[in-house]
C-alpha positions, 0 to 999 in steps of 0.5 A: 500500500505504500508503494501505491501512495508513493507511486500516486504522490510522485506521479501528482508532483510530476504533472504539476511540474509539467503543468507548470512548465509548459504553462497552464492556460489551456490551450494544450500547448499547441501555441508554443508548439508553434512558437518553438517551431517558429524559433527553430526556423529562425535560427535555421535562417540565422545559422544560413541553413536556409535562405531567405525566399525558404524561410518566408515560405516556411514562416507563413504556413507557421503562422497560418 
């Protein structure tokens, strides 16, 4: 039995810091998702992994 309490209280902790870390405002993080993804582009673009005509295409179906 306290092994399951155990299990159970580390498995809250976990989602909590989880929850606090990817924010809590519901969206299920799909806007940040697509923030990170947006930030990988641009320092694919910064690097000169990709030119410029590619990150614009790239940057529009981000946004879009």
């Amino acid at each position: 039995m306290g092994r399951l309490r155990f299990g159970l209280a580390l498995h809250a902790v976990v989602g909590l810091i989880r929850w606090l870390f990817t924010g809590h405002s519901g969206d299920s993080g799909v806007r940040s998702d697509s923030k990170r993804h947006l930030e990988i582009l641009k320092e694919r673009y910064a690097r000169g992994d990709i030119d410029h005509e590619t990150y614009d295409r790239m940057r529009r179906e981000l946004e879009s």
